[in-house]
N, C-alpha and C positions, 0 to 999 in steps of 0.2 A: 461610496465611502468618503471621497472626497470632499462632495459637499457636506455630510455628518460633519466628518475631522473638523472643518475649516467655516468660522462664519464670514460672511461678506462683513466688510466694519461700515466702510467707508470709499467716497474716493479721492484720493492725494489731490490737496493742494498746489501743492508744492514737491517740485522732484529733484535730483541731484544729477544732473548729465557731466560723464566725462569726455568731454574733448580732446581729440588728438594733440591741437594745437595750442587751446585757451586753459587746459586741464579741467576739474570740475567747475559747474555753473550751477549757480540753482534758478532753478526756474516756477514761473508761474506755472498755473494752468488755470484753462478757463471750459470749463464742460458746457457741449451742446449734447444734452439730453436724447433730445429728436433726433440728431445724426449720428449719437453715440460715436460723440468726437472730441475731443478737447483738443483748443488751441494751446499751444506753446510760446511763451514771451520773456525775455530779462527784464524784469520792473513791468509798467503799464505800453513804454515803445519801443521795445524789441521784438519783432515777434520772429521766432521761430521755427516755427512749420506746424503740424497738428501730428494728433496718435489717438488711436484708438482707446476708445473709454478702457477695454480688457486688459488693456498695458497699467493703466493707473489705479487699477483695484486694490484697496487696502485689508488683507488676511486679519483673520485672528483666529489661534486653535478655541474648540466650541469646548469650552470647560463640562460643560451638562453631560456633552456625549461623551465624552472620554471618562469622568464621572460614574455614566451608566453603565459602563462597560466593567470598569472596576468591581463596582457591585455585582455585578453578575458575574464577575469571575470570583469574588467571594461568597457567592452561595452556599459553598459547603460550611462555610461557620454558623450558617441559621440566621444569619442578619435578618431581620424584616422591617425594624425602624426607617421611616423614610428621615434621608441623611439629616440631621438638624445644623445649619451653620453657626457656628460660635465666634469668627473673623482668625484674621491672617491666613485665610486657607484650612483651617481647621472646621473637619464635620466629625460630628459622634453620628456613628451607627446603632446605636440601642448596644444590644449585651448580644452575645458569638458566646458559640458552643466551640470550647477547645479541650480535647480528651473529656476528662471527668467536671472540668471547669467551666460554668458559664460567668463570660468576660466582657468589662465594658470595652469597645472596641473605637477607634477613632482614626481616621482618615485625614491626614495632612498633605495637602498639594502644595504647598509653597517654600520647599526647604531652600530660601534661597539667602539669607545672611542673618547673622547674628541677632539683628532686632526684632525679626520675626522668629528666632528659637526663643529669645526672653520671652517675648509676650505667648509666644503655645506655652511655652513651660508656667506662667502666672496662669494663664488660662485653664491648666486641668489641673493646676491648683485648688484653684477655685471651683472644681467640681465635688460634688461631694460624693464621689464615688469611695464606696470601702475596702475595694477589690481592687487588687494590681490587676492591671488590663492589658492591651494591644495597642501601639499608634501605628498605622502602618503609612507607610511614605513612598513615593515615587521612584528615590534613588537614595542615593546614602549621606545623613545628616550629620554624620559624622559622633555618633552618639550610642552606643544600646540602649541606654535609658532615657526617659524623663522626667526623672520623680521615680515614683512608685512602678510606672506603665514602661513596659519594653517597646523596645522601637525594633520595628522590623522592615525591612527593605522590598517591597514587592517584586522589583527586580530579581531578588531573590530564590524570591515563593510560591511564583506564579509558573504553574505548566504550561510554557508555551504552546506546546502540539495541543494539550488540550483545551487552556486556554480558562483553566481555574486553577483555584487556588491549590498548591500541593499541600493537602490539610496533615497527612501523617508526618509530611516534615516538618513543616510549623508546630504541631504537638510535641515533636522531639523537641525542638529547638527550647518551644514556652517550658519544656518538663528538664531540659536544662539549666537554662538561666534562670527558673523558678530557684530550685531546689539548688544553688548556688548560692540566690541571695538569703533565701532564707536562710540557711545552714549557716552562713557564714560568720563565726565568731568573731574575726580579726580584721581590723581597720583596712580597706584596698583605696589606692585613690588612683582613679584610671585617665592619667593627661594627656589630651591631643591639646596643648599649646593654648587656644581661644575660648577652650572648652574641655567640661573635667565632670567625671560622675564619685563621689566620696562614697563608700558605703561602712556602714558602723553599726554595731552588733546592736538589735532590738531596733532600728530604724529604719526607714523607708530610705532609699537611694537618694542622695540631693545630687543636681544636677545645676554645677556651677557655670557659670554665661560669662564671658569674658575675661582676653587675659589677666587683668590687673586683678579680677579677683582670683583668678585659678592659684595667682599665683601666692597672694596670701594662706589660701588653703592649705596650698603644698609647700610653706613655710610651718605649716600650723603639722603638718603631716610629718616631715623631716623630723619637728623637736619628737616628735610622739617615737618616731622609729629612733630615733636617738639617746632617746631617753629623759632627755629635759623636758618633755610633755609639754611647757608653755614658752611661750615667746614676748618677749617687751614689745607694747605698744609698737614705740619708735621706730625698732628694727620691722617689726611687719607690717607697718604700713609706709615704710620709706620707699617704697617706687610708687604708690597711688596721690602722695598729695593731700592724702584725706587725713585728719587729725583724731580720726574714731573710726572703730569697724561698721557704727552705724553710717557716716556720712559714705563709705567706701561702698559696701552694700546697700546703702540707700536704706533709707527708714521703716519704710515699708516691708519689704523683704526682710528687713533685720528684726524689728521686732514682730513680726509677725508670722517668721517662719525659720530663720535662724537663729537668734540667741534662747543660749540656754538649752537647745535643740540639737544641735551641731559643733556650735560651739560658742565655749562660756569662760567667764574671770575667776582662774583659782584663788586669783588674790590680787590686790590693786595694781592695774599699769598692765596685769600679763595676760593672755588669752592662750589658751588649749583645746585642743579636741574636745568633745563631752561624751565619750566612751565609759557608756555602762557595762556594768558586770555580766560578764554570762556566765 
């Protein structure tokens, strides 16, 4: 199992010994192959004793095998696409059978800071899938959604004893947060601080990335529950620095997926939600 788990990388250069006396050192090293030894030195004239090669071995977990495991514990959704890599740690598995729904499904290993949730979330943007789908994840990204696709936590989902997927839970779950969003006629905007999901009647979930934008949102959110529905330039972009919602959001993202979308100019200088009628 352990060798699966774990690849060989490499063997260290260089090591960090703590001394009783000296506190840490770093140190050379210098491998004899043949003797499966490496010498020990401070610079090229210090030397300080040897160690066996097994001491200086450098780990990496084997991504493939932990990977393989994954899928086979998602069997029960029908996956059969061999994974396709899209980058940041994102694979699409083809389309999963969930209850009555066949779903595009996607695999993200790297929930590990903010510029890798922008780029997954630009990423199955750019898919052109027509169906809300599954991303499922490692641990928790701190998200339900992104975009259109729920985010499900395999830690979650997964029957340890047996070591697949728990599919009638995941069905509950998808037949919940399904028929939530859809139903939903009235504006929700769900903020953890760094990161915020808006949802608005007749539209796909947007999933906002970063505080300075969350936070314009949830200015844009406040007039809506308030009643003033729009907000002046000035006032809502005074913590970004930005002189427009495009430079704030960035060009790209703004005319390409946000204005007019999510949100638009009722009239010069002001910005509002774009909450259509239900």
């Amino acid at each position: 199992m352990t060798a699966s788990f774990l690849s060989q990388r490499t063997i260290a250069t260089e090591i960090l010994i703590d001394d009783d006396d000296l506190g840490p050192i770093e140190t050379a090293t210098h491998a004899d192959l043949g003797r499966e030894i490496a010498s020990l030195s401070i610079g090229e004239d210090i030397p300080l004793g040897e160690a066996g090669l097994d001491q200086l071995l450098s780990w990496t977990i084997n991504r493939d095998y932990i990977r393989s495991k994954v899928l086979s514990a998602l069997a029960p959704l029908g996956v059969t696409t061999r994974p396709e890599g899209l980058g940041r740690g994102l694979y699409s598995l083809g389309s999963g059978q969930v209850g009555s729904d066949r779903l595009p499904i996607y695999l993200w290993e790297s929930i590990d800071d903010l510029k890798s949730l922008q780029q997954v979330d630009s990423l199955l943007r750019g898919k052109a899938d027509r169906a809300s789908g599954l991303v499922l994840t490692p641990g928790d990204c701190g998200l339900d959604y992104l975009g259109k696709h729920m985010v499900v936590n395999l830690a979650e989902t997964i029957d340890t004893d047996q070591r697949q997927l728990d599919l009638p839970g995941l069905e509950l779950l998808w037949a919940n947060r399904r028929g939530a969003a859809v139903s939903a006629d009235a504006v929700e905007f769900l903020d953890h601080g760094d990161r915020a999901v808006l949802f608005l009647p007749n539209e796909d979930p947007w999933t906002i990335i970063g505080e300075s934008r969350v936070k314009i949102v949830e200015k844009l959110y406040k007039a809506h529950l308030s009643g003033q529905n729009s907000v002046q330039t000035g006032a809502l972009l005074n913590h970004t620095g930005s002189a427009s919602p495009a430079a704030a959001f960035g060009a790209s993202d703004w005319n390409g997926h946000i204005k007019d979308r999510y949100i638009y100019s009722p009239k010069r200088k002001f910005w509002a939600l774009k909450i259509a009628p239900t």
